[in-house]
N, C-alpha and C positions, 0 to 999 in steps of 0.2 A: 763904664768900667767893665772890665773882664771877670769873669769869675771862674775860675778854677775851681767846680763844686767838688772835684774827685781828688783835691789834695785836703786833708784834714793839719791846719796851720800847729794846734798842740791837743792834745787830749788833757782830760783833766785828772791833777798830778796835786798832790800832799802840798806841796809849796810853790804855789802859783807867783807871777811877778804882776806887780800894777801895768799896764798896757799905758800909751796914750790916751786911746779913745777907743771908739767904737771902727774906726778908717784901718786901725791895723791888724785888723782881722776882718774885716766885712769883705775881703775879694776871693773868701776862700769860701763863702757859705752861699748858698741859695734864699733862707727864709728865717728872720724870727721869728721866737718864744719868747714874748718881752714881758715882764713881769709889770702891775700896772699902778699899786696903792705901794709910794717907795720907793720907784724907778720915776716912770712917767710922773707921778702927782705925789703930793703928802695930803688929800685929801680939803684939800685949802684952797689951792691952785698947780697951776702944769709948771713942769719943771721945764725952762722955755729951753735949755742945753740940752734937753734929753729931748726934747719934741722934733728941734732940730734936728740932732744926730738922725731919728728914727724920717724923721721927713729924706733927709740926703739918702739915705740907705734905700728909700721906696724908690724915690727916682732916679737912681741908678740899678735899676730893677729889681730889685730885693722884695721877697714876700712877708709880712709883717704880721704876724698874730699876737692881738693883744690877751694875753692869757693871764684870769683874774678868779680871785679866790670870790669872789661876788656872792652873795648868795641869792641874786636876782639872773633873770634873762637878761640876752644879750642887748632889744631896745632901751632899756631904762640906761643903762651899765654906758650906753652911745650919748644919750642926753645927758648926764653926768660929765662923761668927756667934752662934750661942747660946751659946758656952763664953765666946769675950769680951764678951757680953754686951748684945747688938747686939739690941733687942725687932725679933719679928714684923712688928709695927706700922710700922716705919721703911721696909720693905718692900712689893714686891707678888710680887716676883720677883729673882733671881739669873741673871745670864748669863753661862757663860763662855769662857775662851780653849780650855778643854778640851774646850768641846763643838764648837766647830769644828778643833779638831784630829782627835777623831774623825770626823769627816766627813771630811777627809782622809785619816784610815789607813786610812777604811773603803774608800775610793777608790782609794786608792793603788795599790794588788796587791800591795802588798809583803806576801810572807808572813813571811819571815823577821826579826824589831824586834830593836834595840838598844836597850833601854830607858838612859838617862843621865840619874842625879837619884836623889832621894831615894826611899827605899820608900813616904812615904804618897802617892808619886804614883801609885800604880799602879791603883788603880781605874778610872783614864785609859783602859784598857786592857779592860774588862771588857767582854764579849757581844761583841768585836770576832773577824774572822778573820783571826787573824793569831799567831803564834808569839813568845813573848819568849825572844832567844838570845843568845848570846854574842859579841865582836866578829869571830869569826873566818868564822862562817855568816852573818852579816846582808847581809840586804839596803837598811836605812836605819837610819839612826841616829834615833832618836825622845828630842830633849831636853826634859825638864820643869823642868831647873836642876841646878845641880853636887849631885855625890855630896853631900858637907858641907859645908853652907854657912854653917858657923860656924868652920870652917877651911881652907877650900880658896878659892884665887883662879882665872878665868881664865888668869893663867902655866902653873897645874901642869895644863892640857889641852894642851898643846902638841904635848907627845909625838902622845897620843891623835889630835889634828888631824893630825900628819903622815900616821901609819896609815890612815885615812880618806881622806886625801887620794889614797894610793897609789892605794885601791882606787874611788877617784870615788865614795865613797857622798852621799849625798845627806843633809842634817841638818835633819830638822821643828824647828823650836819652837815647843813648844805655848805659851809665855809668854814673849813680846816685852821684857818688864819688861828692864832695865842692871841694875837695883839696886831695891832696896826699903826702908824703914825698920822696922825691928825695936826697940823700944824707942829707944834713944837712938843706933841703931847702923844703919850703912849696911850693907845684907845683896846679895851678888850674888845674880844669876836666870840663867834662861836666855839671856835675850835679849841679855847679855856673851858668853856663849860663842859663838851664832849670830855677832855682831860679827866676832868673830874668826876665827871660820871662813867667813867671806864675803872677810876681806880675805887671807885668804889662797888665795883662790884656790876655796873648795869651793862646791856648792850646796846653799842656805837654800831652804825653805819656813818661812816665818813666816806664824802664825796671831793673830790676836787684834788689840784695839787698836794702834794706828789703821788697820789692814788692815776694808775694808768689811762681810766677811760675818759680822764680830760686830755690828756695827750693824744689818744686817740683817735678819736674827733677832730682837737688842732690838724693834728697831720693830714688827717683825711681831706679838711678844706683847704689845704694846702695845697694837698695833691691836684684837688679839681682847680684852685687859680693855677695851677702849673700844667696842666694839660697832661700828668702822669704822676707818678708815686718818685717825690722827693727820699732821698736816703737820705738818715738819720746824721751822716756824717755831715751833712751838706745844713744842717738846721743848728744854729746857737741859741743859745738861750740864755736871758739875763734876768737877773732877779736878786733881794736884798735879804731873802728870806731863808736860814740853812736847812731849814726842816721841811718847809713845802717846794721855793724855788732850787734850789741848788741838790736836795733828795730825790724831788723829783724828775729831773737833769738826769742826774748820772743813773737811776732805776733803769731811767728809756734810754739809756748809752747814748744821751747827746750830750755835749760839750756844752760847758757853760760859763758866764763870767757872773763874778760875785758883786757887787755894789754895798763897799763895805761904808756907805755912808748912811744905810738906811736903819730896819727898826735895830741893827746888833752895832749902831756904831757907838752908843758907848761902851762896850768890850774893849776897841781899839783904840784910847786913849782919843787924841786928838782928834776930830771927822776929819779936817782937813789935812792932817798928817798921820796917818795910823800908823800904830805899831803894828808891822810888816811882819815878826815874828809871834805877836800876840792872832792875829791874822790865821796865820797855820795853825796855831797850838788850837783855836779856835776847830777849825775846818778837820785837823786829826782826831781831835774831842768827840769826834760825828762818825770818824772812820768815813769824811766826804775831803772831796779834790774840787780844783775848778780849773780852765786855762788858762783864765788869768783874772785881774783886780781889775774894779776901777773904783773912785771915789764916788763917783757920781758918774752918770751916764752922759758921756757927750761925743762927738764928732772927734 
């Protein structure tokens, strides 16, 4: 396939149209920014239409970065993709919100962490200097998402929020995510708890989508698969998410397509048929644009 990286096909625009697929725009771009819990997977298993799509796009030369609110490094976030199923091929690379969280704690000084989240997060932590302690000696609170997040809401941190607040710790999140899809099911993340520890009064460090220095990075290894510095116009990006994928799109002036099948499709009445105007009113709500819809990501 040809790629024309120096014509830019639409910019993203208040009332985008549904596309086909992924084929009628993939000759105008160099590289994606593909969004990966909601596009690629629900968390369950690979969405084998969207695996597809992102496999044809690689081998008709297309650069692929999977960019993901993760709050782990990029090998765990790889073994994951293998276990749902997710081929090599649909890839070049993984980037995520955990590796720029490490850059902050490594930054930070804090020696003393509160780790808050589940145990497979903690690899987050590894070759780092820094201490995992208890809430009574920390110096920061470091969230990667609630303890259990198959039973635990946002509410039952309250308490926890108060205590923190006493002591003015400060709250990382390594994953920006509200909510995720998990099967047929809306699952909290970290980035409900940050919410509510910001409106209450405490201070947030958030890392990840749509915050720039995950983009930054993508680009950058983009750059070196590419042999020079790719322009922004030449990169799409897709994702289901308005506040992290699709904010942070248009922040870095890349173009991007919406996947309005993912966690906001009930908004849109039917998944398989959305309402097209419920759709904008949505995207204006945000004062955000996209180039175009798809339901779900495919070829």
């Amino acid at each position: 396939m040809r790629r024309d990286h120096t014509r830019v096909v639409l910019t993203n625009i208040a009332t985008p149209q549904f596309i086909s697929g992924l084929a009628a725009l993939a000759p105008a771009y160099r590289a994606l920014l593909c969004d990966v819990w909601g596009v690629v997977h629900n968390g369950v298993r690979a969405d084998d239409l969207a695996t597809a799509a992102l496999v044809r796009f690689h081998a008709d030369g297309g650069i692929i970065a999977l960019i993901t609110n993760a709050p782990r490094p990029q090998a765990p976030i790889v073994a994951q993709l293998d276990r749902l199923g997710v081929p090599r091929e649909a890839y070049d690379f993984v980037v995520t919100s955990g590796e720029t969280a490490r850059e902050v704690l490594a930054a930070n000084g804090a020696s003393k962490v509160l780790h808050v989240g589940p145990q497979r997060d903690l690899p987050l932590y590894d070759d780092l200097p820094l201490v995992l302690t208890g809430e009574d000696d920390c110096e920061l609170v470091s969230c990667t998402g609630l303890f259990d997040d198959e039973t635990e809401t946002p509410e039952d941190y309250r308490p926890s929020f108060a205590r923190w607040l006493a002591r003015g710790l400060p709250l990382l999140c390594a994953n920006p995510d509200v909510v995720v899809e998990r099967g047929d099911r809306l699952i909290w993340c970290a980035g409900a708890l940050a919410e509510r520890y910001r409106e209450l009064g405490g201070e947030t460090i958030v890392v990840g989508k749509p915050h720039a220095p995950i983009y930054r990075l993508a680009l950058d290894r983009i750059a070196a698969i590419a042999g020079g510095s790719v322009a922004t116009s030449s990169v799409l990006a897709i994702g289901d998410g308005l506040e992290t994928d699709v904010r942070g799109a248009v922040a870095q002036g890349i173009d991007v397509v919406f996947v309005t099948g993912g966690i906001h499709a009930d908004a849109f009445g039917d998944r398989d048929a959305p309402d097209i105007a419920a759709v904008h009113a949505f995207l204006s709500s945000a004062g955000l644009g996209a180039c175009g819809l798809l339901r779900r990501l495919t070829w």
